[in-house]
TORKEFI-470627 format. One line per 3 residues: for each residue z, y, x of N, C-alpha, C. Coordinates in steps of 0.05 Angstrom, whole numbers, plus 5000, padded with zeros to 4 digits. Layout:
BEGIN
Z,Y,X,Z,Y,X,Z,Y,X | ...
//
This chain:
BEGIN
7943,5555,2127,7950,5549,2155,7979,5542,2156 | 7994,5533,2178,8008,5517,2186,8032,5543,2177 | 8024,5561,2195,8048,5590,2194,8050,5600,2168
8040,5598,2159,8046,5601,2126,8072,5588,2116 | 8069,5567,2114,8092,5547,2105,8120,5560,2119 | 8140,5548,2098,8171,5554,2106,8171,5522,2126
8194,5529,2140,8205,5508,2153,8212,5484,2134 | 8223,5495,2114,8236,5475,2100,8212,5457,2084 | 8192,5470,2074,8170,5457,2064,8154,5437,2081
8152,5449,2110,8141,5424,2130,8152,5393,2136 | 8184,5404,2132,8203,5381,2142,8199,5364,2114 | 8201,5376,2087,8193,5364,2065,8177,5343,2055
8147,5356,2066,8124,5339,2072,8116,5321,2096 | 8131,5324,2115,8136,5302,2144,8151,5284,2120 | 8170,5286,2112,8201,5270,2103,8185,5240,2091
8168,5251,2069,8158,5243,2045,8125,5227,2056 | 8106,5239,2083,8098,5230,2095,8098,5204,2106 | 8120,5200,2125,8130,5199,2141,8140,5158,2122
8158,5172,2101,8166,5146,2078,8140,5130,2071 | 8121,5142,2068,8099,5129,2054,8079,5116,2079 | 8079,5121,2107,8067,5115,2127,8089,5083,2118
8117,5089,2129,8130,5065,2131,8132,5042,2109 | 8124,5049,2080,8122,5037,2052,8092,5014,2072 | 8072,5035,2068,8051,5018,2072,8046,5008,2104
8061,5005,2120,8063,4985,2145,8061,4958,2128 | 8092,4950,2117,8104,4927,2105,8090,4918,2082 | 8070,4931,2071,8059,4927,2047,8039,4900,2054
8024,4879,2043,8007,4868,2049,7968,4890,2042 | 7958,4880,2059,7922,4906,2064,7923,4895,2027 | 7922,4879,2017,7908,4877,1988,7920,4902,1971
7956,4894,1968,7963,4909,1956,7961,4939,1949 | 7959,4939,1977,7955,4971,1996,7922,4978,1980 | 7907,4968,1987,7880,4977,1971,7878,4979,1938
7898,4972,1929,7905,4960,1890,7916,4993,1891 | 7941,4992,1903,7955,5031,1899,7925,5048,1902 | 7916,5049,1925,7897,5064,1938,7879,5071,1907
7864,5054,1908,7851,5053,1879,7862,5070,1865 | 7886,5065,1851,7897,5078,1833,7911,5101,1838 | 7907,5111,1861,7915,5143,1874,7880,5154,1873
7858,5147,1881,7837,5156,1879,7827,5162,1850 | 7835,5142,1829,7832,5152,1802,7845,5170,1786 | 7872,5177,1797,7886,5202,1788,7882,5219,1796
7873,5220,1825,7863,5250,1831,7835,5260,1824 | 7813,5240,1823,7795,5233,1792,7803,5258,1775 | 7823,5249,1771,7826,5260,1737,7839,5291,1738
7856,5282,1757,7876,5309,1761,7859,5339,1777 | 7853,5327,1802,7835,5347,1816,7807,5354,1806 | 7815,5383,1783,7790,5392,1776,7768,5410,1791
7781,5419,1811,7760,5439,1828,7751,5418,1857 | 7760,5402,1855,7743,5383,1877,7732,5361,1863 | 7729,5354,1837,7714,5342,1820,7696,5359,1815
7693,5378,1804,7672,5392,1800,7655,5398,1816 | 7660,5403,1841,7654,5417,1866,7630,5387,1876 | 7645,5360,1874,7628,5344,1895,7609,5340,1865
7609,5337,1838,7595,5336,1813,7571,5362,1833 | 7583,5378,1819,7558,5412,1825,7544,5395,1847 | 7546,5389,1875,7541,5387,1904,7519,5358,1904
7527,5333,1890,7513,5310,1883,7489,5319,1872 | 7487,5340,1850,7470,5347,1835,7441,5364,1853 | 7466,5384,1876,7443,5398,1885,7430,5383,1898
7445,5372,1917,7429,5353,1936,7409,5327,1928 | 7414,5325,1900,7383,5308,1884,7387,5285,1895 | 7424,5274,1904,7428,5256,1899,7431,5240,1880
7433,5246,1851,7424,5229,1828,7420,5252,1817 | 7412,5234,1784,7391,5261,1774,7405,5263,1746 | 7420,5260,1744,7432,5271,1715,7470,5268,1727
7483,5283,1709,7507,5291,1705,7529,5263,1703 | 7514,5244,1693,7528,5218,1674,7530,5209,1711 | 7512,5208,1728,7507,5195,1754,7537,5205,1761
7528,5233,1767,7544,5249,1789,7578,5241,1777 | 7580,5245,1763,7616,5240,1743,7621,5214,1768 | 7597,5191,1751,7604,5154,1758,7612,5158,1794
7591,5172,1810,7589,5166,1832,7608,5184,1853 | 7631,5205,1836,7644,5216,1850,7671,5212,1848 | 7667,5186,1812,7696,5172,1825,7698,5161,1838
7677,5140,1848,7674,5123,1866,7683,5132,1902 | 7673,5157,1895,7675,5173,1919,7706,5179,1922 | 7725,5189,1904,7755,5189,1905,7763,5161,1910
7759,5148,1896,7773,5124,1905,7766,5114,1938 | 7739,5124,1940,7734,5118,1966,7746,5124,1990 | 7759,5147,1991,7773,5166,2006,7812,5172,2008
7815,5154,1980,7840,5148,1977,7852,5116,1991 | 7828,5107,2005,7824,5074,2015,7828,5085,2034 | 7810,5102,2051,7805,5115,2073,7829,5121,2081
7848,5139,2070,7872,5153,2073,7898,5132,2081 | 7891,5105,2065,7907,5079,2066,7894,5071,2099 | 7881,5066,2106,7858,5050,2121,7887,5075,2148
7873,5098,2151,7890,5109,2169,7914,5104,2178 | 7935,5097,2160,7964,5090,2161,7963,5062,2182 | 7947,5040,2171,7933,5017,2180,7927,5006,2215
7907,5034,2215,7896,5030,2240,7908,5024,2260 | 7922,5038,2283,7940,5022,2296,7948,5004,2300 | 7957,4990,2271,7971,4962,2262,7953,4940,2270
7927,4944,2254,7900,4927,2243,7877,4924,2271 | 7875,4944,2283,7859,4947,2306,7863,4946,2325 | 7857,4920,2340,7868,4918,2370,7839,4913,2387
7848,4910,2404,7824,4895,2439,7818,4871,2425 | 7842,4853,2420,7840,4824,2408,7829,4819,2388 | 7812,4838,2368,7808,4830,2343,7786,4848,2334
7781,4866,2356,7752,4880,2355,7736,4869,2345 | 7723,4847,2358,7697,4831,2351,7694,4826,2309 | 7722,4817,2302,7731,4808,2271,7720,4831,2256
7734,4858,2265,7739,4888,2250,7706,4899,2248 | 7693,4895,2272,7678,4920,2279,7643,4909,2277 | 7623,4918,2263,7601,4905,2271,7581,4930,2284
7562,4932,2300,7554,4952,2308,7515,4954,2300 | 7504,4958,2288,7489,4965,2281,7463,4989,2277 | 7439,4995,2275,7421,5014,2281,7405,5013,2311
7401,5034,2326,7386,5037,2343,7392,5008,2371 | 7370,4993,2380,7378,4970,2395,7383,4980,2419 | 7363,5005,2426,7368,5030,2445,7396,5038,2450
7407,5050,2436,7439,5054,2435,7452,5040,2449 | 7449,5010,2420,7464,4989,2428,7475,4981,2464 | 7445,4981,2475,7444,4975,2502,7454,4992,2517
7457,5024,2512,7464,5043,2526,7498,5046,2526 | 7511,5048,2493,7523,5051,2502,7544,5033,2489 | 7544,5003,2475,7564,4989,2478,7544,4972,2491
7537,4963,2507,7530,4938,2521,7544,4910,2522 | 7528,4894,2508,7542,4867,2517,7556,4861,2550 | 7536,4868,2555,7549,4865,2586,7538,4888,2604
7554,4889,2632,7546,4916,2642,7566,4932,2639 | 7554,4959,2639,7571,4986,2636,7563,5012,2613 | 7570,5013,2602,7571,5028,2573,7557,5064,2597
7549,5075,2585,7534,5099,2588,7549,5121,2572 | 7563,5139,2587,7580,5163,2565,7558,5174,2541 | 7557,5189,2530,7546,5193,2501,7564,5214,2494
7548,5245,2484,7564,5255,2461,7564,5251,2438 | 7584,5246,2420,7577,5221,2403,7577,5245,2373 | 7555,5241,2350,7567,5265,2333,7570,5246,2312
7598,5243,2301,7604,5235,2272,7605,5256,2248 | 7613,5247,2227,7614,5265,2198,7638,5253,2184 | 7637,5269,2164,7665,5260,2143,7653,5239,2123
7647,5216,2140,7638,5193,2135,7652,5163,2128 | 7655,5142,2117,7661,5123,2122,7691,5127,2129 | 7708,5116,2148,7734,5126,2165,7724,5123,2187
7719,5160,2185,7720,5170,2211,7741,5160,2236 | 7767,5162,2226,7789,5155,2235,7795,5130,2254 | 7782,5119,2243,7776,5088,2256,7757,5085,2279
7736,5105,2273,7721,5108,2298,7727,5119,2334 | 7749,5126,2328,7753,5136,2358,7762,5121,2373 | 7779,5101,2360,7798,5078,2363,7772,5054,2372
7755,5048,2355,7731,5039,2356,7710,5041,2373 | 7704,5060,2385,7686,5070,2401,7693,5064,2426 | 7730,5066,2436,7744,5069,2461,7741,5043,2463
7751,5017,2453,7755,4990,2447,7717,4985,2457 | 7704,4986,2439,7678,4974,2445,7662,4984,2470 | 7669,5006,2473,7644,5018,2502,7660,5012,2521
7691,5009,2524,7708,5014,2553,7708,5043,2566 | 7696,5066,2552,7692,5088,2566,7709,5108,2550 | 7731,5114,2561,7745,5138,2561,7730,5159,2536
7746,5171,2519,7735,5186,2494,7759,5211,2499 | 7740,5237,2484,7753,5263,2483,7749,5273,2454 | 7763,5277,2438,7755,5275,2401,7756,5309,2401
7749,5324,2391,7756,5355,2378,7766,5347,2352 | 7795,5365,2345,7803,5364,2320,7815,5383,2309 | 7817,5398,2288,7829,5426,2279,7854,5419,2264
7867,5434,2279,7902,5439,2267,7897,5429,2244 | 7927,5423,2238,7933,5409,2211,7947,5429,2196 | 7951,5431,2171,7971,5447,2157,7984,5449,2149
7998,5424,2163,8034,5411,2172,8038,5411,2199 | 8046,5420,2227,8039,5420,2248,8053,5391,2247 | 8074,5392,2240,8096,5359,2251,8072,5338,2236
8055,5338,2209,8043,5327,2209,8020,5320,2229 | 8012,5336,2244,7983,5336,2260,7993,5318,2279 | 8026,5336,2293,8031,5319,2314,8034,5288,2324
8041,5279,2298,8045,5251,2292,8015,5243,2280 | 7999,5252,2276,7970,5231,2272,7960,5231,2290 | 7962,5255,2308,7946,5250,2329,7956,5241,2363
7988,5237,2353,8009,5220,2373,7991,5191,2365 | 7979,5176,2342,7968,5160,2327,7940,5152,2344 | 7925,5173,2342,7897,5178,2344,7895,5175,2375
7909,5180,2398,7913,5184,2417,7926,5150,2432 | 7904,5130,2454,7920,5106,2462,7881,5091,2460 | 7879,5069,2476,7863,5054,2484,7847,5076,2498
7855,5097,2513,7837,5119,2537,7825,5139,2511 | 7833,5142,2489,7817,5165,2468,7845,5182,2470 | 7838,5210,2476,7846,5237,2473,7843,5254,2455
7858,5277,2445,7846,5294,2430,7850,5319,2439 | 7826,5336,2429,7834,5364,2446,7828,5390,2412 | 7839,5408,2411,7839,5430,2393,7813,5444,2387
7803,5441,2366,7773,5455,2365,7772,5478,2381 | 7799,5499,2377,7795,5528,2387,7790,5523,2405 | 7776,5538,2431,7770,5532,2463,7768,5502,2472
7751,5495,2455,7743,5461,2464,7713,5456,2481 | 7708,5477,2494,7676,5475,2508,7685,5472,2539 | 7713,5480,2542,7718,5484,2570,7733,5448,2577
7746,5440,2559,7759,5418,2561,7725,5391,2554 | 7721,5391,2542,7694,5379,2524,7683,5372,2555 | 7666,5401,2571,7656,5400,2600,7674,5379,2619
7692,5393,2620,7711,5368,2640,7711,5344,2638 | 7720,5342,2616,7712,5310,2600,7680,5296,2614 | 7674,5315,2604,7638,5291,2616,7636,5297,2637
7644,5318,2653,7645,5308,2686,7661,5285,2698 | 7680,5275,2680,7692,5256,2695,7688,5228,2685 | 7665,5229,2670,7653,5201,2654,7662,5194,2629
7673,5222,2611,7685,5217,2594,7660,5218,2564 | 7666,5203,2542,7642,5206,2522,7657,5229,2506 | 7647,5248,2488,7663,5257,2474,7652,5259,2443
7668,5262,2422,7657,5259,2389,7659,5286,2379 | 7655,5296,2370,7646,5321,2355,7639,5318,2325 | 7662,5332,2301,7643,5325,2276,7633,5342,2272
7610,5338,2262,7582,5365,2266,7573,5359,2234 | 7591,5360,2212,7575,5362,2186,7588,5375,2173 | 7599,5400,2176,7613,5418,2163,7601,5450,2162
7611,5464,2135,7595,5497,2161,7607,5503,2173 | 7592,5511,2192,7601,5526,2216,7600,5557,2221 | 7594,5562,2183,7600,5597,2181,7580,5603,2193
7575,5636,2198,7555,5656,2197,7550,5659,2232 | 7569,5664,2242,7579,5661,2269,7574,5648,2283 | 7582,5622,2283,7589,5597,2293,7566,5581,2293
7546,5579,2282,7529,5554,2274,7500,5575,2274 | 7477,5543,2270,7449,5553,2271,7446,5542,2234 | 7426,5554,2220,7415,5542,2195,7396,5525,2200
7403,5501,2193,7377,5479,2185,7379,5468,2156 | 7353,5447,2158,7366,5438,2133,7375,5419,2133 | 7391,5409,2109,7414,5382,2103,7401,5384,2067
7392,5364,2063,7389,5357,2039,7365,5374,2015 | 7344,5382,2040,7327,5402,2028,7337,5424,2022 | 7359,5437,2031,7377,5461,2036,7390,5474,2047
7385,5502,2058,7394,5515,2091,7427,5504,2092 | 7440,5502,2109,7471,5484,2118,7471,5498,2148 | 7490,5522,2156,7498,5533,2171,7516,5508,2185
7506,5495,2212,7507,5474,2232,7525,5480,2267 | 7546,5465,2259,7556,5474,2292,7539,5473,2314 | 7533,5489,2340,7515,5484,2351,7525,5474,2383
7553,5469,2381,7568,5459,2409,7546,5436,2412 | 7548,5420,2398,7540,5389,2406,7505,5395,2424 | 7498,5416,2417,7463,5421,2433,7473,5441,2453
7490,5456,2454,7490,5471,2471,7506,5449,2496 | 7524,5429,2489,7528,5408,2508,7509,5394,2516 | 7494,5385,2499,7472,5365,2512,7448,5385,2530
7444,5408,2527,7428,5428,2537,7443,5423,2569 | 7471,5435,2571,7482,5444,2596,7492,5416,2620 | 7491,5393,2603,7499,5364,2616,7474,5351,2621
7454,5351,2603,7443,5329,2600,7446,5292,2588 | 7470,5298,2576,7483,5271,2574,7472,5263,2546 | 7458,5252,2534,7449,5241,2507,7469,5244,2485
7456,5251,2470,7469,5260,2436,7465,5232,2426 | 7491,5223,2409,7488,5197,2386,7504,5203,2376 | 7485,5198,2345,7498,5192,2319,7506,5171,2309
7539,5174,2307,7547,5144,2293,7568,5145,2274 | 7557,5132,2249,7562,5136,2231,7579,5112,2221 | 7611,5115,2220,7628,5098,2217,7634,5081,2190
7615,5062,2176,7610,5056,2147,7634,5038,2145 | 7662,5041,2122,7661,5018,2114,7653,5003,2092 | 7659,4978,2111,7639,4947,2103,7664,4945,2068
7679,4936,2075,7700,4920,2049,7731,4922,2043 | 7736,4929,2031,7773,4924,2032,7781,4893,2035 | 7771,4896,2063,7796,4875,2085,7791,4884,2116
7786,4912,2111,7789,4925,2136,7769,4914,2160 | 7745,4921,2148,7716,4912,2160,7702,4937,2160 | 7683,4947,2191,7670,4969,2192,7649,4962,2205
7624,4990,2195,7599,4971,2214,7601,5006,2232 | 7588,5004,2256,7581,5038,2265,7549,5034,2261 | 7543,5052,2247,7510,5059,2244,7500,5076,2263
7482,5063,2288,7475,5074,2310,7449,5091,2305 | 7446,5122,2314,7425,5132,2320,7398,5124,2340 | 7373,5129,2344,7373,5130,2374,7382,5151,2394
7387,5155,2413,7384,5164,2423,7377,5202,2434 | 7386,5222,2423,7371,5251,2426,7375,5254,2449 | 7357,5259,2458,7352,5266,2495,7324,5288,2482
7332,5318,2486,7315,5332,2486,7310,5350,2518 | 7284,5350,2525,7272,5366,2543,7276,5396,2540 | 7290,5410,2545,7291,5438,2547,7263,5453,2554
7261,5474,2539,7232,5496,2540,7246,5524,2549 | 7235,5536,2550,7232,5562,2560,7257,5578,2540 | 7255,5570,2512,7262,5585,2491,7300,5563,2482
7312,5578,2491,7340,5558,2490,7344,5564,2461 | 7343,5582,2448,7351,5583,2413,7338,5557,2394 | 7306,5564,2403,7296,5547,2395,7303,5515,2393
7306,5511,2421,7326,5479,2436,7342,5468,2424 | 7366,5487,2411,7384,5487,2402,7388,5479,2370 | 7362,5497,2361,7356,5493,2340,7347,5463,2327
7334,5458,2346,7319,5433,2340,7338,5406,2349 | 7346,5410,2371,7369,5393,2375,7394,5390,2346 | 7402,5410,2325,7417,5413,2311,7406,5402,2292
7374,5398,2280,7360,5393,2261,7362,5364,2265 | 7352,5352,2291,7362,5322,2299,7380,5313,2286 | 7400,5318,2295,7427,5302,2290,7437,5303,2261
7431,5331,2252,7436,5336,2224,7417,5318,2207 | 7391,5305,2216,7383,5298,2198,7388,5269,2204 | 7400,5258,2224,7401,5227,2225,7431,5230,2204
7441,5241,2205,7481,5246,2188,7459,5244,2164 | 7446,5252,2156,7440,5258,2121,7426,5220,2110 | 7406,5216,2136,7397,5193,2131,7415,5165,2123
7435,5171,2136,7454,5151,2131,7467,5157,2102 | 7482,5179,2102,7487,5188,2068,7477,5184,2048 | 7448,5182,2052,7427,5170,2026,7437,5137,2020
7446,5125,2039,7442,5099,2038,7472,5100,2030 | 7488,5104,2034,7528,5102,2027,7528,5133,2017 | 7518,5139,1989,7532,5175,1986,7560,5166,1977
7570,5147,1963,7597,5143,1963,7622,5151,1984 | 7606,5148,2009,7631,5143,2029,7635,5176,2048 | 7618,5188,2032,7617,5223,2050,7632,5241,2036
7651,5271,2049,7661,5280,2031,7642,5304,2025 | 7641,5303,1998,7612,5317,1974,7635,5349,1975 | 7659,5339,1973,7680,5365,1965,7676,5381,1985
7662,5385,2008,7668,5408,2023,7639,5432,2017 | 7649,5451,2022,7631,5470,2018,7610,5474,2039 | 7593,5462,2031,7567,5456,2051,7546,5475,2057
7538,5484,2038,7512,5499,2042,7518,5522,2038 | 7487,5542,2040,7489,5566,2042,7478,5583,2016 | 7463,5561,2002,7458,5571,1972,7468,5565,1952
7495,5558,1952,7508,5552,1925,7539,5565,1942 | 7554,5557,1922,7583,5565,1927,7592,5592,1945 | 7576,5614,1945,7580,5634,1948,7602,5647,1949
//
């Protein structure tokens, strides 16, 4: 956490931050993706407990079936995320109103589509649930630009605060907000009372506490359960969209869900439950198709990594 750190160590990593945001403004996108590369393959090599970790995790989840796979497909996955990390610095710069149409393609449910970017008309708020997918990062920026409807992001402290403040001074502009995971049900509510959409990443655990168990990958995955207990108390439709990128020249598609609009029963655990199994399983569906572009390194489930 943030309070841990000396003062002098934050200002350190702002300093050095801060140089490398400004290196890669001026850089041309090719070059910028050539470093990227070659920052994703040293940490490849270097980072042994998050190499091993997304190896072990590829394996459980019977995303490929031998060892030789998992190695090939989790460099792929570092380098993937070291683009990603470039791609962020970017955004701002690269993503405008004017140039939407070039950047962005929107794809999956035609349902969605019509609801809530509409060609024409009026876009339909949506709680929207992404994952540590594709660049995420790009999506909020994305979503505000294409629907015209005001966005509320949840996001958890950083462990640089001067860093947080400045990505999400970043993250924050075309009507997208961000609000603090801690006490985010009271802000989240307001938000969709006043026609606001809001994003939620819902593919992490959510601990013993916090979350319902479903499954994710033929294996129990302790699941945030805000995103059902919002759509329970609003009524406002759950979508999954899954922010893929397309290519290094700064091309994204959003992979649209349909639609979760569940009818409430008698039994709200249950509701909840099943509403969580939804969404969790449209996030996995997409992963089968891009496992490159998800992060494998986080500690997911409830039967391994103990």
């Amino acid at each position: 956490m943030s309070s841990k750190k000396s003062i002098f160590l934050i200002n350190f990593e702002y300093f050095f931050f801060r140089m490398a945001m400004n290196v890669v403004k001026i850089l041309p996108l090719w070059l910028c993706f050539k470093i990227a590369e070659l920052g994703g393959r040293l940490f490849f090599f270097f980072d042994i407990r998050h190499r091993n970790r997304t190896i072990q995790h590829l394996l459980h989840a019977g995303v490929v079936k031998t060892e030789t796979e998992a190695v090939a497909l989790t460099r792929r996955n570092f380098i993937h995320f070291a683009k990603v990390g470039l791609e962020i610095f970017k955004c701002r710069q690269l993503m405008t109103r004017k140039n939407i149409a070039n950047i962005l393609t929107i794809s999956g449910s035609e349902q969605s589509r019509n609801l809530f970017f509409p060609a024409a008309g009026k876009a339909e708020p949506a709680i929207v649930i992404c994952a540590h997918f594709g660049n995420w990062e790009a999506a909020g920026q994305g979503i505000t630009i294409s629907s015209g409807i005001p966005l509320l992001s949840v996001m958890r402290p950083f462990d640089n605060p001067k860093i947080g403040d400045y990505i999400n001074s970043r993250r924050e502009g075309h009507t997208h907000e961000v609000v603090a995971k801690k006490g985010a049900i009271r802000p989240l509510l307001l938000a969709i009372k006043k026609g606001y959409s809001i994003a939620i990443m819902a593919d992490q655990n959510a601990g013993e506490t916090e979350g319902v168990v479903v499954d994710f990958f033929g294996h129990p995955a302790s699941t945030h359960t805000s995103p059902a207990l919002l759509h329970l108390k609003t009524g406002v439709p759950i979508l999954v969209l899954m922010p893929r990128r397309v290519s290094d020249d700064f091309k994204f598609e959003f992979i649209l869900s349909d639609p979760i609009i569940h009818k409430p029963t008698e039994d709200k655990e249950k509701d909840i439950k099943a509403i969580t199994q939804k969404f969790t399983s449209e996030i996995e569906k997409t992963i089968r198709l891009y496992p490159e572009q998800w992060l494998w390194a986080h500690r997911r489930w409830l039967d391994i990594n103990r």
